[in-house]
C-alpha positions as MATLAB code, in Angstrom:
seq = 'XXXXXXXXXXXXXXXXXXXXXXXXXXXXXXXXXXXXXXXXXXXXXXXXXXXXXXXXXXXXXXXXXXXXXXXXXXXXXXXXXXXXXXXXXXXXXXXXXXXXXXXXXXXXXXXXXXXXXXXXXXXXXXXXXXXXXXXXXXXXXXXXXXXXXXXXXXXXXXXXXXXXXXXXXXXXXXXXXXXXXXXXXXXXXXXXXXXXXXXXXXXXXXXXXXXXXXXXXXXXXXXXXXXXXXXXXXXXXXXXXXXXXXXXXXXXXXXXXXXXXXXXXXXXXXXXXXXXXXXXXXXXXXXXXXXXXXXXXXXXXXXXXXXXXXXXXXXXXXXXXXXXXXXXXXXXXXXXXXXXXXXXXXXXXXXXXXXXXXXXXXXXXXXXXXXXXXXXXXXXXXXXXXXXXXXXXXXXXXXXXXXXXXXXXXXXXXXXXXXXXXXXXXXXXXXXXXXXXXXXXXXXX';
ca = [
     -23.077    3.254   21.791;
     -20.226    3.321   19.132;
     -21.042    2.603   16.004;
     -21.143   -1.022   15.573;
     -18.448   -2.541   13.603;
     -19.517   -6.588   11.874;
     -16.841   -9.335   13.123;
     -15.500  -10.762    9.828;
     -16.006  -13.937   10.719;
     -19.452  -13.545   11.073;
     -20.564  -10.777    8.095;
     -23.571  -11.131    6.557;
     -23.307  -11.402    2.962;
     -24.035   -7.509    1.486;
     -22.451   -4.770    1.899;
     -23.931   -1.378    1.305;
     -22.988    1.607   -0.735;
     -21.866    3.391    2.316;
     -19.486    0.736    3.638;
     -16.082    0.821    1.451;
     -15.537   -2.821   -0.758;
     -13.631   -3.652   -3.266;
     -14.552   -1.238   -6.410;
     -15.201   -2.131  -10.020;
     -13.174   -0.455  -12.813;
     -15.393    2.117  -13.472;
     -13.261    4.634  -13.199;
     -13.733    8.256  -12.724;
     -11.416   11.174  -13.577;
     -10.970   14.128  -11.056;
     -12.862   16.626  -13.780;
     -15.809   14.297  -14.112;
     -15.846   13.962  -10.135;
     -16.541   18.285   -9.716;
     -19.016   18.084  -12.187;
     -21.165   15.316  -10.954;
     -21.082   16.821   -7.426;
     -22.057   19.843   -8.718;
     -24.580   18.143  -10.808;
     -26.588   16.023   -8.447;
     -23.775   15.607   -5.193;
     -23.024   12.706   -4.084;
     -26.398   10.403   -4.175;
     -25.536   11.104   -8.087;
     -21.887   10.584   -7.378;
     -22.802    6.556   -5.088;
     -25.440    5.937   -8.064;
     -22.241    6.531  -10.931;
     -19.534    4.411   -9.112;
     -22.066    1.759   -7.976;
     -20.937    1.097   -5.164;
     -22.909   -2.024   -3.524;
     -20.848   -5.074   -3.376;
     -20.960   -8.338   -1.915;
     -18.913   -8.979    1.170;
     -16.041  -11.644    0.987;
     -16.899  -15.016    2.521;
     -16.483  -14.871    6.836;
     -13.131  -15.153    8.114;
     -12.420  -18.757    8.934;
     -11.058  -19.908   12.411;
      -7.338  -20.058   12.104;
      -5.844  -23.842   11.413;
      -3.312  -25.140   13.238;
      -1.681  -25.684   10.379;
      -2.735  -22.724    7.790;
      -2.853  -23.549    3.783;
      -2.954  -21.065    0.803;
      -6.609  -21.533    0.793;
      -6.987  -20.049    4.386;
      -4.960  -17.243    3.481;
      -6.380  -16.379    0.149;
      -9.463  -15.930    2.688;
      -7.607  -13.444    4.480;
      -6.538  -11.653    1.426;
     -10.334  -11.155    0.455;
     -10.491   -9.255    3.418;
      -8.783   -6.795    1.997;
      -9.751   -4.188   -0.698;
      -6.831   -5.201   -3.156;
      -7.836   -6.898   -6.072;
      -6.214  -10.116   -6.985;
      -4.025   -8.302   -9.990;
      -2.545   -5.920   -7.900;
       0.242   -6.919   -5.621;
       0.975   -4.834   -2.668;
       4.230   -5.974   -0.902;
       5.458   -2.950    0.784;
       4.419   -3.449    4.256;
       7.639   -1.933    5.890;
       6.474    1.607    4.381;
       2.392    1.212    4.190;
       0.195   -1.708    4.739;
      -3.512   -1.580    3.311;
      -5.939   -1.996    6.042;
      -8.557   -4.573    6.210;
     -12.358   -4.187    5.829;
     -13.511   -4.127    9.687;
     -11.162   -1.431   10.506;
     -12.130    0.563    7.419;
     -15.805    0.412    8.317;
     -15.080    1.251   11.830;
     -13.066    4.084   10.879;
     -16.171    5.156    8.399;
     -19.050    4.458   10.287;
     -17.621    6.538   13.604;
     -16.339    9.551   11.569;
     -20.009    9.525    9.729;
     -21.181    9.582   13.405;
     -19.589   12.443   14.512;
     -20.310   14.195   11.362;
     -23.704   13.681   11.811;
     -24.023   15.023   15.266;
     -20.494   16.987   16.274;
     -22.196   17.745   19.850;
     -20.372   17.208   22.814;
     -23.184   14.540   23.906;
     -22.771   12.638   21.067;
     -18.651   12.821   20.414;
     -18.414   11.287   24.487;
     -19.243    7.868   24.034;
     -16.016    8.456   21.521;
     -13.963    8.113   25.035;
     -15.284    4.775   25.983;
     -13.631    3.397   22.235;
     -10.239    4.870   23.189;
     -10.225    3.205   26.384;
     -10.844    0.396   25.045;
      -8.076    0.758   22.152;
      -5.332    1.035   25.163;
      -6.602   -1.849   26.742;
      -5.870   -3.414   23.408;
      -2.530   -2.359   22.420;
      -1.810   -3.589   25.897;
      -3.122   -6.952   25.551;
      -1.251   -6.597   21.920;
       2.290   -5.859   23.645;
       1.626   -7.990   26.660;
       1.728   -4.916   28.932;
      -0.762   -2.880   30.723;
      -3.209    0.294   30.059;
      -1.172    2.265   32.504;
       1.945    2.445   30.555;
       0.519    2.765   26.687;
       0.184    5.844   24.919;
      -1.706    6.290   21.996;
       0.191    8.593   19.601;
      -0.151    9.968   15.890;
       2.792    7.232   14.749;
       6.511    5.947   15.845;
       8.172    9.314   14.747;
       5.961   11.391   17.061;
       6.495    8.398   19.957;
      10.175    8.697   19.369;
      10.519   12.032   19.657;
       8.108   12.539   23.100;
      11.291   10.194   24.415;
      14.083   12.204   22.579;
      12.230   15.669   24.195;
      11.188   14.453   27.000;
      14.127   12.389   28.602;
      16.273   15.716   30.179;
      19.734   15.627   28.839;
      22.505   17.652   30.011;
      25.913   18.359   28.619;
      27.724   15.874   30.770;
      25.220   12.846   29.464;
      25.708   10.588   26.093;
      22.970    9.047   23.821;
      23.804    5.726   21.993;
      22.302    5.317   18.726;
      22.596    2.728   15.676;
      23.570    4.501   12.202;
      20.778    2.548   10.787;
      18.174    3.911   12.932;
      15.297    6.349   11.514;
      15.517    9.131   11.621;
      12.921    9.808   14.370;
      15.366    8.069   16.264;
      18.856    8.879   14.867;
      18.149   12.229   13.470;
      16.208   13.867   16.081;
      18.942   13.055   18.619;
      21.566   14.439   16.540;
      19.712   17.725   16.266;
      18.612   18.067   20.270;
      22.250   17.405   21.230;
      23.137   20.766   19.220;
      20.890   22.519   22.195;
      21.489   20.500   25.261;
      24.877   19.780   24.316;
      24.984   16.058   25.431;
      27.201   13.960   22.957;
      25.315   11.427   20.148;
      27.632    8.057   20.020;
      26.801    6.225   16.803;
      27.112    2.711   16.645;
      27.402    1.382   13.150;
      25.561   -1.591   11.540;
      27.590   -4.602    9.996;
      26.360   -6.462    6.768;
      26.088   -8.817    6.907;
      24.314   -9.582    9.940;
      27.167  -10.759   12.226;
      24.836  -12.466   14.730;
      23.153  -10.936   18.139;
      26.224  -11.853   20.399;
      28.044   -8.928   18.029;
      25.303   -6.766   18.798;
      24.595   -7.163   22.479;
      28.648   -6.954   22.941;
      29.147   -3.960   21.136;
      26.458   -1.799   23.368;
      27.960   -3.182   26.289;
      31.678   -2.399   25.154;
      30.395    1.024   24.149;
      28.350    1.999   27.129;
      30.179    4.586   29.343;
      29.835    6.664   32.624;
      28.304    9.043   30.942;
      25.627    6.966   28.709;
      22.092    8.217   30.098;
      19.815    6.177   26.962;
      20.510    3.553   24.390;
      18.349    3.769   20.925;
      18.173    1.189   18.808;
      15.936   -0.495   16.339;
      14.206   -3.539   17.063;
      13.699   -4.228   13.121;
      15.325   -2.224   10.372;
      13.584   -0.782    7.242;
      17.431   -0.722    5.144;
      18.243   -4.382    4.729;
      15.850   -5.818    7.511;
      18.500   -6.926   10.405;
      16.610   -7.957   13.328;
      18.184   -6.935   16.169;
      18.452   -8.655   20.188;
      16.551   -6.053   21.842;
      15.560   -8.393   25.598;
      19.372   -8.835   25.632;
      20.480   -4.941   24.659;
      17.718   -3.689   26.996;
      19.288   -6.207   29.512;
      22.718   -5.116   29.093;
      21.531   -1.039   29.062;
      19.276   -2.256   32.869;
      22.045   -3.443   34.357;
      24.338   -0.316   33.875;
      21.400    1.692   35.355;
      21.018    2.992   31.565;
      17.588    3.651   29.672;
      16.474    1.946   26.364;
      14.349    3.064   23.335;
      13.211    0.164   21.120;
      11.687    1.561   18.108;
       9.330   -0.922   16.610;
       7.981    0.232   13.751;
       9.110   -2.611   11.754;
       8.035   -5.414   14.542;
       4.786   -3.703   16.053;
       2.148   -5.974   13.811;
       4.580   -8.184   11.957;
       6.704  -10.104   15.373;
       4.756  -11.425   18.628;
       5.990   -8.245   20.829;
       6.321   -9.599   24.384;
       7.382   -6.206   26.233;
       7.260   -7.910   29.683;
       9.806  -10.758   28.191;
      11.484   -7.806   26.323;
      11.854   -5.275   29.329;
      12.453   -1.514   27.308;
      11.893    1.391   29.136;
      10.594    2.901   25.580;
       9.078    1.211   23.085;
       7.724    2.762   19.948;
       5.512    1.704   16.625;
       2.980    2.902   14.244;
      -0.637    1.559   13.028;
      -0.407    2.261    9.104;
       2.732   -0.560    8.478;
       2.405   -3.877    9.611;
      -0.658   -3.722   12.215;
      -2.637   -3.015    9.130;
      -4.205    0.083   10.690;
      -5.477    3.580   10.326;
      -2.851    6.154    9.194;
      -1.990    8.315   12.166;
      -2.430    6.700   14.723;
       0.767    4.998   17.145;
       2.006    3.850   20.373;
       4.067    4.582   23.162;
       4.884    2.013   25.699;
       6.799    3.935   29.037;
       7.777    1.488   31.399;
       6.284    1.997   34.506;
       9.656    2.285   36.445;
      10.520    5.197   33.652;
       7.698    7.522   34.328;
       9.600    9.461   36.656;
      12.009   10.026   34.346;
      10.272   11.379   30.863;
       9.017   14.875   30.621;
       5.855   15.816   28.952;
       6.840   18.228   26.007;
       3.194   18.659   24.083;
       0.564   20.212   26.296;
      -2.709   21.095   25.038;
      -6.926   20.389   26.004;
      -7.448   17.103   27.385;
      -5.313   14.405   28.634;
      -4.988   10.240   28.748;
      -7.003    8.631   31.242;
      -4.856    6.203   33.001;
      -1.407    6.292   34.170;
       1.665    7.606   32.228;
      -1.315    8.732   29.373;
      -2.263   11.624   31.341;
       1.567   12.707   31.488;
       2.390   12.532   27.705;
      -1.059   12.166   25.872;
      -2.089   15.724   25.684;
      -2.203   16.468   22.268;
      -5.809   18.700   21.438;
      -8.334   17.179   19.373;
      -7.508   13.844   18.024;
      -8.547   11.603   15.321;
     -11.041    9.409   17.742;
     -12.794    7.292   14.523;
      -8.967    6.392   13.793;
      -8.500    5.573   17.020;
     -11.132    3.013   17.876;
     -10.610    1.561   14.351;
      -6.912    0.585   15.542;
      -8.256   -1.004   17.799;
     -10.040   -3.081   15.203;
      -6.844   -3.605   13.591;
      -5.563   -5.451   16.797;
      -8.371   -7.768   17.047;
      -8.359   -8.748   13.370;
      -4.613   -9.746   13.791;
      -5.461  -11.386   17.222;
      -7.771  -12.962   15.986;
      -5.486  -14.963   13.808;
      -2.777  -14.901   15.987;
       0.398  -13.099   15.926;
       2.623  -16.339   16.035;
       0.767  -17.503   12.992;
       1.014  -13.704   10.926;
       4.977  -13.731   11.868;
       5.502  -16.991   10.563;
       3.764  -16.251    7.219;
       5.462  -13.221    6.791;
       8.469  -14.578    7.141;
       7.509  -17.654    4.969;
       6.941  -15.592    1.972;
       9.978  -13.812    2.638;
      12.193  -16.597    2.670;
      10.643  -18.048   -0.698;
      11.411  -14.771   -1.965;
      14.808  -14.645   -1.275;
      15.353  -18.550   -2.195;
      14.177  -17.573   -5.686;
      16.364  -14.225   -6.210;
      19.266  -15.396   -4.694;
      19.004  -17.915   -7.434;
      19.148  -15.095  -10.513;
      22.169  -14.357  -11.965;
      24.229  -10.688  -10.652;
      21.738  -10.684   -7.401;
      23.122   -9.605   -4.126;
      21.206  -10.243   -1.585;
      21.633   -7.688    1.550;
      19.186   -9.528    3.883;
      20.510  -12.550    5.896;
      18.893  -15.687    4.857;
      18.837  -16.957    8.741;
      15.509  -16.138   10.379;
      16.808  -15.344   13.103;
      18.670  -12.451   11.678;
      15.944  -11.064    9.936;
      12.320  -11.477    9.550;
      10.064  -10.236    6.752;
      12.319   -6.826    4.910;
      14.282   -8.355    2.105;
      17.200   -6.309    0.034;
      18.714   -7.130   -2.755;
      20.626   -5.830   -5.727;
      20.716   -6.670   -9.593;
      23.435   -5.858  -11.354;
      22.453   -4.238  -14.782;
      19.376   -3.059  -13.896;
      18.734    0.339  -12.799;
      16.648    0.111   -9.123;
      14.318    2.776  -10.187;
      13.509    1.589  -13.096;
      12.569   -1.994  -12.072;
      10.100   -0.077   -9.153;
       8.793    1.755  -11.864;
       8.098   -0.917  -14.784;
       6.993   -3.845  -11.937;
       3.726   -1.284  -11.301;
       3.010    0.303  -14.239;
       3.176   -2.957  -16.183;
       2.727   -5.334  -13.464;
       0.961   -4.104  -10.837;
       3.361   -5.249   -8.209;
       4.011   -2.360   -5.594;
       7.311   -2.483   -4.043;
       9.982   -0.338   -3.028;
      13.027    0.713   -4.982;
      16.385    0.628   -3.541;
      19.201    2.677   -5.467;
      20.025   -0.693   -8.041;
      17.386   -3.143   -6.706;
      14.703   -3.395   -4.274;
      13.234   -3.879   -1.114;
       9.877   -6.084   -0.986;
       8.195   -6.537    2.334;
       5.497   -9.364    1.911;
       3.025   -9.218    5.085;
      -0.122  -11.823    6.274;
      -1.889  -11.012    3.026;
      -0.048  -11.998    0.246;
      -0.312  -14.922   -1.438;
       2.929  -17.574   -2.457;
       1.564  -16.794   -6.008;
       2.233  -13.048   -5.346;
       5.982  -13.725   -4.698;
       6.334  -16.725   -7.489;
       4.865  -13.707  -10.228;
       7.243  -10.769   -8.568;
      10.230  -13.200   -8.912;
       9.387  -14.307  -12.704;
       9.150  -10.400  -13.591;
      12.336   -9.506  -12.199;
      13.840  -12.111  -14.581;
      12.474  -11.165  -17.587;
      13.009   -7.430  -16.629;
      16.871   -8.450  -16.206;
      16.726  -10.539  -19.895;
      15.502   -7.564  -21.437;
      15.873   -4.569  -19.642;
      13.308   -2.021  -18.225;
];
């Protein structure tokens, strides 16, 4: 059996030294860490640290309506102490306890017995994991692969798809590279032309969007890329109706979801892509490394595996493109942990939080004096990514001085920022970023 992993609505109350809680602040420096393994290894290293803590109170059954109280109980489910403020989702997210221990308990598994005999029952959690991110994406097993992260899922589509000289890609100028990029570079040796579409700010509204593809689309247009979310100002874009539009001209679609995979209730039998894309480690709140590949079924004839090695998927368009060697498996089963966690409090519910705290956010800045907000305030424009500039104050320098002073982790944005809040933060998270940022502009950084 795989190792098993405690529900967190149902934990008993300790945790051991060898599951990872939230530490203390006894710090230890890298020096001090060689010489106590060499000293006594790592019994001496657990006994220094101390690391036996008590587990967070069980995860309460979602509300219908959910208060700050519920999710401060989701936030203790979570390593993050209550002084440190991550909001940074659209690069990292942390991930939560059960997929941690999952992750943890499997890899000490196989490290304890590598043997073939022991490392099989390791299938049985991957299977399951696909029948997850299925159930996740409202899809089935047969057309999910299970990838290292969005830029490797992107580019089995960008290598895979066969382009020729008389074919033309359609891209967004905002897209990732993974999925502007890596076009731009294969059309230098198939020779197929790269038509860039280029993003409006503001958001002009979906009709713009859905318009402009199907003004631009041509003859020649084999595949349409686009973004479904984007990590620069946080446009949400109308991917059902662009993947409509590209359908009915007989011409493939690439979603890349990075920025809505874990964050946005991803329907992809409402939303219809041939190619949809995302990674664990942002908003799903999983294991680094580990992705997903959706192929429509009615596109499997018409992607090419490009990365062949030992081993293959073991159902449907899997054992086409999932041939990659040896894989992470302990990551793998502990994304699947990540799913249920979110699942288990709903994906409606996590989309609407996000986006709650991301509104209050930009209600407040908009509010400070020389702010520009680049995000539209209309939710239905753009969901939990928010943008904004401050005149006078150097970008860098307001990242830098809200951690090292604050302990609030966000991203810096030439002169201002971009703060992703996810599911976990708190109201009182965004009320403390917002009164730093004005006494940061009153004084300076």
């Amino acid at each position: 059996m795989l190792s098993a992993v405690p529900d967190p609505c149902s934990r008993s109350k300790e945790i051991d030294m060898t599951a990872h809680a939230r530490p203390d602040s006894n710090g230890i420096s890298r020096r001090s860490f060689a010489r106590l393994l060499a000293a006594g290894g790592s019994a001496a290293l657990l006994g220094r640290t101390g690391l036996a803590f008590e587990r967070p109170a069980p995860l309460p059954q979602t509300p219908a309506a959910p208060d700050e109280e519920f999710w401060r109980s989701v936030r203790e489910q979570f390593l993050m102490p209550m002084d440190v403020s991550v909001m940074n989702a659209a690069n990292l997210c942390p991930s939560s306890l059960p997929v941690i221990e999952a992750m943890y308990e499997n890899t000490k598994d196989i490290d304890r017995d590598a043997s073939f005999q022991n490392r099989g029952k390791m299938s049985a959690g991957k299977i399951n994991t696909r029948k997850l991110l299925a159930e996740f994406l409202h899809t089935t097993p047969e057309q999910i692969v299970i990838t290292r992260n969005t830029s490797e899922a992107n580019n089995l589509v960008s290598s895979g798809v066969e382009l020729t000289a008389d074919d033309e890609v359609i891209i967004f100028n905002q897209n990732h590279p993974s999925n502007n990029t890596a076009w731009k570079e294969k059309a230098k040796r198939y020779g197929f032309t790269v038509t860039e579409l280029e993003v409006v700010s503001p958001h002009p509204g979906a009709d713009y969007y859905v318009d402009l593809v199907r003004r631009s689309i041509t003859g020649r247009t084999k595949l349409v890329a686009i973004t479904h979310h984007t990590n620069t100002v946080g446009d949400l874009f109308p991917a059902k109706e662009i993947c409509r539009v590209a359908r009915d001209r007989g011409v493939l679609s690439l979603v890349d979801g990075a920025q809505s995979f874990g964050l946005m209730d991803v329907d992809l039998s409402d939303m219809q892509p041939d190619f949809y894309s995302g990674s664990a480690h942002k908003w799903p709140c999983g294991p680094k490394e580990t992705g997903v590949l959706f192929v429509n079924e009615r596109a499997h004839d018409q992607i090419w595996g490009t990365i062949f090695s030992a081993g293959r998927g073991d159902v449907g368009i899997s054992q086409k493109l999932e041939s990659f060697g040896q894989r992470d498996e302990p990551a793998i089963i502990a994304f699947g942990e990540a799913l249920k966690f979110q699942q288990r409090i709903g994906m409606k519910t996590i989309q609407a939080r996000s986006q709650e705290l991301a509104q209050s956010l930009m209600e407040q800045v908009s509010a400070i004096d020389g702010v520009t907000l680049s995000t539209s305030q209309d939710s239905t424009r753009s969901v939990a990514v928010v943008v904004f500039a401050i005149d006078g104050l150097d970008g860098r320098g307001l990242f830098n001085a809200l951690y090292e002073n604050e302990q609030i982790g966000v991203t810096g944005r030439g002169n201002g920022l971009r703060i992703s809040p996810h599911f976990y933060n708190l109201h009182s998270e965004i009320d403390r970023t917002v009164a730093a940022i004005k006494r940061y502009k009153a004084t300076g950084v």
